[in-house]
SETORDO-153830 format. One line per 3 residues: number of its first residue (from 1); for each residue x, y, z of C-alpha. Coordinates in Angstrom, 2 decimals. Layout:
// residues N
NUM> X/Y/Z | ...
//
This chain:
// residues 475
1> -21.71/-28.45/72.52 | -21.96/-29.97/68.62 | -23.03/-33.30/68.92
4> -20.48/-35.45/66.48 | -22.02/-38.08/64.83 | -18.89/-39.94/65.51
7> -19.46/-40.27/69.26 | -23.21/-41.34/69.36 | -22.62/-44.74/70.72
10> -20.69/-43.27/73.39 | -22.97/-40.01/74.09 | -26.11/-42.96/74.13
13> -23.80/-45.16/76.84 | -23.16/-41.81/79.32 | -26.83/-40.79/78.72
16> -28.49/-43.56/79.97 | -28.46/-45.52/82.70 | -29.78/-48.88/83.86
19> -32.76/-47.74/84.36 | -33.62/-46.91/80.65 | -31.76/-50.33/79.38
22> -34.34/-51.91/81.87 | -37.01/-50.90/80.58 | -35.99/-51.46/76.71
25> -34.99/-54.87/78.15 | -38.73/-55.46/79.61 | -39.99/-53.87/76.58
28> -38.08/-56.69/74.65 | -39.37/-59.82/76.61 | -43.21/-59.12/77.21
31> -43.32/-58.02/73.04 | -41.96/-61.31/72.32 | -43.78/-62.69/74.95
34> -47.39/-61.75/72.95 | -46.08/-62.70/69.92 | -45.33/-66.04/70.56
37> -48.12/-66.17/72.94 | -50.13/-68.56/73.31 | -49.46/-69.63/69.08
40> -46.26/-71.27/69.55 | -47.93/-73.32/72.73 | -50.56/-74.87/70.46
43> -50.39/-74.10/66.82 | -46.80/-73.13/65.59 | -43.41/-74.48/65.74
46> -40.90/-73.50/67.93 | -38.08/-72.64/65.32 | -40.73/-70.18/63.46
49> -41.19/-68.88/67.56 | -37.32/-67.99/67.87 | -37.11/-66.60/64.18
52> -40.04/-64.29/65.90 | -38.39/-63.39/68.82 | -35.18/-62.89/67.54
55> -36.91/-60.50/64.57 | -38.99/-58.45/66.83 | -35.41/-58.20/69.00
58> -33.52/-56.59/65.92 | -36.47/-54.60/65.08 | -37.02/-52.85/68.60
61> -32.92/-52.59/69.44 | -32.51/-50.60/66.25 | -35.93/-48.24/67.87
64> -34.73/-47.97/71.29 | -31.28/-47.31/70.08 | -32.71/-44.49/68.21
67> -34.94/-42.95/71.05 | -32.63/-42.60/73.88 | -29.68/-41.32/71.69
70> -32.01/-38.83/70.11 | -33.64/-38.13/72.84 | -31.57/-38.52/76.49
73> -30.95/-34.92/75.59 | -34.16/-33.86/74.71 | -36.23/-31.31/76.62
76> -39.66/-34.02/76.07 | -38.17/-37.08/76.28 | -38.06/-38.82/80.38
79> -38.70/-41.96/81.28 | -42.21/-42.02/81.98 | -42.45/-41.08/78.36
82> -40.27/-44.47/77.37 | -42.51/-46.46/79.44 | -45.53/-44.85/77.55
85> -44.13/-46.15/74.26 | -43.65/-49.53/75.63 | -46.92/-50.01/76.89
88> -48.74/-48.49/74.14 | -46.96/-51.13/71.62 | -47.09/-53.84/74.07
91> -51.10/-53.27/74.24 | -51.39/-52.93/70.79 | -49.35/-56.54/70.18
94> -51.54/-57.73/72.80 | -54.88/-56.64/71.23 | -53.75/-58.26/68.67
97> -53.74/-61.71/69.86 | -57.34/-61.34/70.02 | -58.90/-59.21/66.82
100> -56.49/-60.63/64.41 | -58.12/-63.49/64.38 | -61.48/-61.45/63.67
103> -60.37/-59.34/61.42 | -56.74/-58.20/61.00 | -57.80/-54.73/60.53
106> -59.67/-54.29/63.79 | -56.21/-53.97/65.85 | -55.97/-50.32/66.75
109> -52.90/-48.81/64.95 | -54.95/-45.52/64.71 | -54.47/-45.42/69.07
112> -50.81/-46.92/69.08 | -50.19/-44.46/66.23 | -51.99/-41.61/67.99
115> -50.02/-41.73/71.05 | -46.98/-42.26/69.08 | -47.02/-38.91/66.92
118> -49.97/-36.62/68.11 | -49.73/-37.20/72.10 | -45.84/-37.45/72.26
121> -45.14/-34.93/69.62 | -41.97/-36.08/67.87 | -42.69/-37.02/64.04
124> -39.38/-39.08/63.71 | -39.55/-40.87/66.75 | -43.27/-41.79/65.60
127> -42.42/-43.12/61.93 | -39.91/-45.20/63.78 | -42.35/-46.64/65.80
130> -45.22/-47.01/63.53 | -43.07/-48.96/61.17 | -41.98/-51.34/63.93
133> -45.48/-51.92/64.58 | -46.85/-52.46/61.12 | -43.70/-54.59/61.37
136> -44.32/-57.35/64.21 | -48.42/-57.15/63.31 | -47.38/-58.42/59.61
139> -45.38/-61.15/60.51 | -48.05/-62.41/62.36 | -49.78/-62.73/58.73
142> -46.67/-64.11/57.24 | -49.16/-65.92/54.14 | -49.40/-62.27/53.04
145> -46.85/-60.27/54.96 | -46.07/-57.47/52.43 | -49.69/-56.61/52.41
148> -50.49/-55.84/55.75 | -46.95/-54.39/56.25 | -48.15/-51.69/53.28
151> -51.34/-51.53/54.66 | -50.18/-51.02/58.30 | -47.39/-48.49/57.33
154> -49.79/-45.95/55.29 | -52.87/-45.69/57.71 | -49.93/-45.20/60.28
157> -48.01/-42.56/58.04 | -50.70/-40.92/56.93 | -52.07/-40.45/60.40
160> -48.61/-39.01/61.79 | -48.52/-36.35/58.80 | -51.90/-35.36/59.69
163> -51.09/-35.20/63.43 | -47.74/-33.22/63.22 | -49.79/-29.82/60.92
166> -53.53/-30.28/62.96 | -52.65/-29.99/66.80 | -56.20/-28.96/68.26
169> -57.62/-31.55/70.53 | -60.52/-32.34/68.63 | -58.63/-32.58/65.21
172> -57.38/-36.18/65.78 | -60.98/-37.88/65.15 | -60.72/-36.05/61.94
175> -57.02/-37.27/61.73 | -58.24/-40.65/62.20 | -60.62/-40.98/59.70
178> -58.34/-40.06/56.68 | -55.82/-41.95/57.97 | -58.80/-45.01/57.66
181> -59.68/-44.00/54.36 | -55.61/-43.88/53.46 | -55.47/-47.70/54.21
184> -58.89/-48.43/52.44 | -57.16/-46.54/49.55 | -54.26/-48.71/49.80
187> -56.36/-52.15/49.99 | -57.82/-51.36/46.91 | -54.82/-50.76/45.34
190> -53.80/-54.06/45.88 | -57.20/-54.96/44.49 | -56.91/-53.49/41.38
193> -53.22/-55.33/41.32 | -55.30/-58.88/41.84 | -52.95/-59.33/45.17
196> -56.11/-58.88/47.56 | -60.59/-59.82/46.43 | -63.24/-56.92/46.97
199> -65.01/-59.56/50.01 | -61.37/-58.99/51.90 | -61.82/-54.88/50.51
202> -65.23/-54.58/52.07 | -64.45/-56.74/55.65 | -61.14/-55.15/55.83
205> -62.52/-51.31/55.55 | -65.50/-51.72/57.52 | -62.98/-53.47/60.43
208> -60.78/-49.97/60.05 | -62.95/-47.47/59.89 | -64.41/-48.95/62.86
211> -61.22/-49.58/64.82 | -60.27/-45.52/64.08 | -63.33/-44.64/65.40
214> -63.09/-46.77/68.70 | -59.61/-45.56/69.15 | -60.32/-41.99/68.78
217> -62.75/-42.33/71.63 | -60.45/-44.08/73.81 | -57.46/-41.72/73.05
220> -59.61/-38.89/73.80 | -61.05/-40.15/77.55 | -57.78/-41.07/78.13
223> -55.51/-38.44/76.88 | -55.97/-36.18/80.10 | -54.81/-38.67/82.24
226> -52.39/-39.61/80.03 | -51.06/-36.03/80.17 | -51.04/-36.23/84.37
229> -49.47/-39.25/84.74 | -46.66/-39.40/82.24 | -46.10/-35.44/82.43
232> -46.35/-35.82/78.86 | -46.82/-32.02/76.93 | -48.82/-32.58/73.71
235> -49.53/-29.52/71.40 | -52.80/-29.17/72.45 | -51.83/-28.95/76.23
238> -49.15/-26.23/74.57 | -52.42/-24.58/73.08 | -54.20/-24.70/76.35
241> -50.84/-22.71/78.03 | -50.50/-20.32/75.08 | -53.61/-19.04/75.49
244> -54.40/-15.49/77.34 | -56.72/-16.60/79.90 | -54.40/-18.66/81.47
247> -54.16/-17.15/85.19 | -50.71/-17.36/85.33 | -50.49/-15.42/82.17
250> -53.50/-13.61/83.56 | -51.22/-12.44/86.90 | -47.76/-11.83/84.83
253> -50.06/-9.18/82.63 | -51.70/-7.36/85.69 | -48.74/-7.28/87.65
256> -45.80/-7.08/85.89 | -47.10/-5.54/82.28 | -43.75/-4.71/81.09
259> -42.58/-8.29/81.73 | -45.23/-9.61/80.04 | -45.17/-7.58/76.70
262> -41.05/-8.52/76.91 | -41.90/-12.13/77.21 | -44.01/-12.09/73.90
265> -41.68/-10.38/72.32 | -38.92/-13.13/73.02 | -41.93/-15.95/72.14
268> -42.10/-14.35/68.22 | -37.98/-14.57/68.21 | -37.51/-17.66/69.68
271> -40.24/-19.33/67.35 | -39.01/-18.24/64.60 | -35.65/-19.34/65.62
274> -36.39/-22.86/66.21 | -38.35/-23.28/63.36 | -35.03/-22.22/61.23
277> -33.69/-25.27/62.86 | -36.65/-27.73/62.59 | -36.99/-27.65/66.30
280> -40.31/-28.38/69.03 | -41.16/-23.98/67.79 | -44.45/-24.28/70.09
283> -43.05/-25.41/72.97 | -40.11/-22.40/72.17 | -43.17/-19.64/72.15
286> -44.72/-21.43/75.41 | -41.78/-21.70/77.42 | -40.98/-18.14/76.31
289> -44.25/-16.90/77.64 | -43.78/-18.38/81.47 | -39.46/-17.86/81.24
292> -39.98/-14.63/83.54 | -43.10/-15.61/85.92 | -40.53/-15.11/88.75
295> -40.56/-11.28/88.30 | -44.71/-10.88/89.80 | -43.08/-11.78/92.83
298> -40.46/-8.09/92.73 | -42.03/-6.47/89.07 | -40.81/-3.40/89.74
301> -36.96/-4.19/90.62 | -37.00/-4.97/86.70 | -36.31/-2.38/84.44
304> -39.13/-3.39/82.06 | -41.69/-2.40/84.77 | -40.13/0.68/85.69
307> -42.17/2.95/83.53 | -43.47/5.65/86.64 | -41.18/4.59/89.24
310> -37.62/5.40/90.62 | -35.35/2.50/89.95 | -34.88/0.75/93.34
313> -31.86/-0.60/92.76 | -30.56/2.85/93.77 | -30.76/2.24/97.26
316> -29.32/-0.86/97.51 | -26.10/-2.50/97.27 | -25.26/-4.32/94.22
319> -24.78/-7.85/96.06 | -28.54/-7.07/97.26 | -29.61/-6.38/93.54
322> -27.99/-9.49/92.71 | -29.87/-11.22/94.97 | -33.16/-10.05/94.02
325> -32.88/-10.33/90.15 | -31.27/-14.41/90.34 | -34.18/-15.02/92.86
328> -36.45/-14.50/90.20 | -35.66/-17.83/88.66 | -35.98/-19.72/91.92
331> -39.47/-17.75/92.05 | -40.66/-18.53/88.60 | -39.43/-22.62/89.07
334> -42.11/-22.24/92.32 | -44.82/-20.53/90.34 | -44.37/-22.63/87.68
337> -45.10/-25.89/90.10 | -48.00/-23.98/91.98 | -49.44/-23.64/88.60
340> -48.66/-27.29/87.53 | -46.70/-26.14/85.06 | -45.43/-28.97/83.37
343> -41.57/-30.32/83.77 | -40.10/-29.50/80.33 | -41.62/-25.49/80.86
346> -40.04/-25.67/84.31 | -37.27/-26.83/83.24 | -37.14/-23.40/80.36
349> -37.57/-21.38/83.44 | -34.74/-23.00/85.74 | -32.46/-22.72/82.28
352> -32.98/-19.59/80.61 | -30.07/-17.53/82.26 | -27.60/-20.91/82.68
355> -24.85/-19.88/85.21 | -24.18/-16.65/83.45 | -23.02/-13.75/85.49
358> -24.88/-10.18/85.88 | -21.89/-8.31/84.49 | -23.39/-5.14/85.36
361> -23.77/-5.56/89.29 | -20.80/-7.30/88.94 | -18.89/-4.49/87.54
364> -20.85/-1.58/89.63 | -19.40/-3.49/92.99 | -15.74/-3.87/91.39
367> -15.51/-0.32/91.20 | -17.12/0.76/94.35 | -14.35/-1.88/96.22
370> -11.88/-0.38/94.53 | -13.04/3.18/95.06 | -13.43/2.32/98.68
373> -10.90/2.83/101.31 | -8.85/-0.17/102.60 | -11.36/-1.06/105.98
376> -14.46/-0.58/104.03 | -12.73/-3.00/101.04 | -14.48/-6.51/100.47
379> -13.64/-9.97/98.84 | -14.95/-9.81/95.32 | -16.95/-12.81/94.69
382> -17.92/-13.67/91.37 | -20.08/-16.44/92.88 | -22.19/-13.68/94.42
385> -23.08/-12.38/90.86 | -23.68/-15.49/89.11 | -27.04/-17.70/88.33
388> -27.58/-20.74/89.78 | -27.88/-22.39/86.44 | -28.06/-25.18/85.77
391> -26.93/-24.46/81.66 | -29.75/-24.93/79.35 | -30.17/-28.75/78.47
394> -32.02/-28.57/75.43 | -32.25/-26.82/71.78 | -35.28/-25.23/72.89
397> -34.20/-23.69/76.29 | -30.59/-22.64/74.80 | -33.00/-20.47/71.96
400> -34.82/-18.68/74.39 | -31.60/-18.23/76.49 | -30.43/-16.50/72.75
403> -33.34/-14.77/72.16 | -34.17/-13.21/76.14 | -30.27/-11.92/75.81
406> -30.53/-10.33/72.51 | -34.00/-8.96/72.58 | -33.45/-6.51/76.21
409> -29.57/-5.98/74.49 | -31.11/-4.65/71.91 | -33.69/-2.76/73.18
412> -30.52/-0.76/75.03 | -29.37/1.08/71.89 | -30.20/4.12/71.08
415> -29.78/4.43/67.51 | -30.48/0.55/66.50 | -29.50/0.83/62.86
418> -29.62/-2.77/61.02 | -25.51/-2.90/61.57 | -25.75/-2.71/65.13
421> -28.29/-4.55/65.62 | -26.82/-7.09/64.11 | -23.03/-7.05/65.43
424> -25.12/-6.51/68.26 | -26.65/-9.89/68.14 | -23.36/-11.96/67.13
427> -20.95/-10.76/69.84 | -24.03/-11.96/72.38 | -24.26/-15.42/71.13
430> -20.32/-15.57/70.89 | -20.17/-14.46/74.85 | -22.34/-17.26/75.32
433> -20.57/-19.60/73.51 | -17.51/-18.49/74.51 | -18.82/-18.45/78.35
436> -19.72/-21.93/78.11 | -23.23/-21.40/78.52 | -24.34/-23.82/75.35
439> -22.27/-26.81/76.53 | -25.17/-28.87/77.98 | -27.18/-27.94/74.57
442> -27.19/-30.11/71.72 | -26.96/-27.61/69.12 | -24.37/-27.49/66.55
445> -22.47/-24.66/64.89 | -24.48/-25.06/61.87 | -27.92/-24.57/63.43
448> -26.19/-21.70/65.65 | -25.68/-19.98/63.08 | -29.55/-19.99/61.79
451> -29.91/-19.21/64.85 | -27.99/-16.13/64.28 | -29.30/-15.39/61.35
454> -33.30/-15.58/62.39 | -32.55/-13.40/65.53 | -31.46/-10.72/63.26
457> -33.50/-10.77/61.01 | -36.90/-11.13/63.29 | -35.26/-8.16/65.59
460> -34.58/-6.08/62.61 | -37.58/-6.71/61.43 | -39.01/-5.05/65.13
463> -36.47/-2.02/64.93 | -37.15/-1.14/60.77 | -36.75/3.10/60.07
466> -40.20/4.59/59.63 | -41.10/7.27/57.64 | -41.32/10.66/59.47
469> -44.94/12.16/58.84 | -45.64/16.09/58.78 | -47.47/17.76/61.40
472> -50.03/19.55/59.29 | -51.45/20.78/62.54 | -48.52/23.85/62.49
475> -49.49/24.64/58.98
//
């Protein structure tokens, strides 16, 4: 369950697959290809071509090492998503070829950059590539390679921090902008150090401020196919989900209230969890909102919904109750995909419960089998009683696992004093730990137990004493 830092190289080797080292491979060989291209046919020499090559081969190994061992086991990274990042920075290289020669600061960082951190969503994974970039487009200036390196690097930078705290759709023009007026700012710091003129100053900021605009206009037609093809889920297509009037959201409230007042409960602790971990804490309070769609199909065979009505569950057998309550995973995967829901929500949904068994049906049919005379006796089959799974797969999924299981636990006791609560809480996440249901997850101890820590806090938070007020009305 821990990932050890020791074993990356061989967690990276079982993770991927051919697949993904053919793609880094073709990412490799068309980069190179437009950086030598066509310069080393006519102008440049063919050792300066190889030094190049080999260069932009160290510099994108050390990336694509980094992406697929960080993320193989990450709820938003696929391969559609790798592809993405190649041909975004194979574009950019491309583009290039033609504005450098124009003006080195018309090449659109700003869109590479875009897609890197505000349409993908992962800040690391971003500076990584945004350096690598700034990277191969300097050597390309080698006369004065530190300067467009510095240049490069801050726009990018600058851009990423802006993208990872302003997530609305219409945000990343603004974005773009002061991420334009970061790399004027850093041009005329090199001014004021005499490594740069105020002619180059003037060219080079009208270039950028023009090439963020452009690219904001292109990132924004294309961003919604972007999101279709690549089944990419950006914050603002989290925002879009998240908000009320989504029909799904719409349907879970009308018809299965309860459900849907117990799914924003587990959004709150689940956000609040991942964010004591650093994790993806939007897509935590999405995936927490859609976790139990499956229930509109059967509301009321969940307690939650059972406000006016006899329990149904009464009148059936607890194999039968089994069945009903672990089809409402199966349901909510089909919603989800009726809705175009997309994968890594899905994926929340199929995960949530792992292969956990429903101890209480479980235990109900024990003892009616062994209350049961010796012809009416059956074969006690745990299998019967136990999720499909598959375990959860990610940080995220594993936290709202935590959360769902604590949150209805809790709500169980009758006197929920802060102790309780809280021994309440740990002996949960130990089952599951102990139960094996974290094994696929790439939390460690360490960030289990903020994990811990936030879910007992946020839940005591819910279940603090209240002061007892008079009825003056008896007076």
């Amino acid at each position: 369950m821990a990932f050890k830092k020791n074993k990356v190289w061989q967690d990276f080797l079982r993770k991927t697959d051919a697949i993904e080292n053919l793609i880094g491979l073709l990412w490799f060989v068309v980069s190179s290809a437009i950086i030598v291209w066509p310069s080393s046919l006519l102008d440049w020499q063919w050792p300066r071509a190889l030094a190049m090559i080999m260069l932009n081969g160290g510099a994108l190994g050390l990336i694509i090492n980094k992406i697929l061992t960080m993320h193989a086991r990450s709820i938003i990274f696929t391969r559609r998503i790798f592809i993405l990042l190649a041909l975004i920075s194979c574009a950019a290289l491309l583009a290039a070829n033609y504005l450098l020669p124009l003006n080195p600061f018309l090449v659109p960082v700003t869109a590479a950059v875009a897609v890197y951190g505000f349409i993908y969503g992962n800040r690391s994974v971003a500076i990584y590539l945004t350096i690598y970039l700034a990277f191969v487009l300097a050597l390309q200036n080698p006369e004065n390679w530190f300067y467009f390196f510095t240049v490069y690097t801050s726009q990018g930078l600058f851009l990423i921090q802006l993208s990872s705290s302003r997530l609305e759709r219409n945000s990343l023009a603004y974005s773009a902008l002061l991420s334009a007026l970061a790399g004027i700012g850093t041009m005329f710091l090199f001014c004021l150090l005499g490594q740069s003129d105020i002619h180059i100053l003037h060219s080079g900021a009208a270039a950028m401020l023009f090439s963020a605009l452009t690219s904001t206009v292109i990132i924004i037609g294309l961003l919604p196919y972007i999101e279709d093809i690549f089944y990419i889920v950006t914050p603002t297509k989290l925002l879009e989900l998240a908000s009320p009037n989504n029909p799904l959201l719409k349907r879970l409230l009308m018809e299965a209230p309860g459900t849907y007042h117990h799914s924003l409960t587990v959004a709150n602790l689940a956000e609040a969890a991942t964010e004591a971990i650093n994790g993806n804490a939007l897509l935590s309070r999405v995936g927490a909102y859609y976790h139990d769609i499956g229930k509109i199909k059967r509301p009321l065979f969940f307690v939650e919904n059972q406000h006016a009505f006899d329990n149904p569950h009464n009148q059936l057998t607890p194999q039968m109750s089994a069945m009903i309550i672990i089809s409402h995973v199966k349901d909510g995967a089909a919603l989800g995909k009726e809705y175009k829901l997309p994968r890594p929500i899905i994926d929340i949904i199929q995960q949530h419960h792992g292969d956990s068994v429903m101890s209480y049906f479980f235990h109900t049919f024990k003892e009616t089998n062994e209350k049961a005379t010796e012809s009416e006796k059956t074969t006690v089959n745990e299998a019967d009683f136990r999720y499909h799974g598959p375990k959860p797969h990610t940080k995220e999924a594993a936290i709202i696992m935590l959360a769902d299981s604590c949150e209805a636990a809790v709500r169980t006791l009758e006197k929920p004093t802060p102790s309780r609560v809280n021994n309440l809480i740990s002996r949960i996440i130990k089952d599951k730990i102990d139960n094996g249901q974290l094994d696929d997850s790439p939390l460690t101890f360490r960030e289990i137990s903020k994990i811990r820590v936030s879910l007992q806090q946020t839940i005591g938070n819910m279940f603090h004493n209240r002061i007892a007020y008079n009825d003056k009305s008896k007076d």
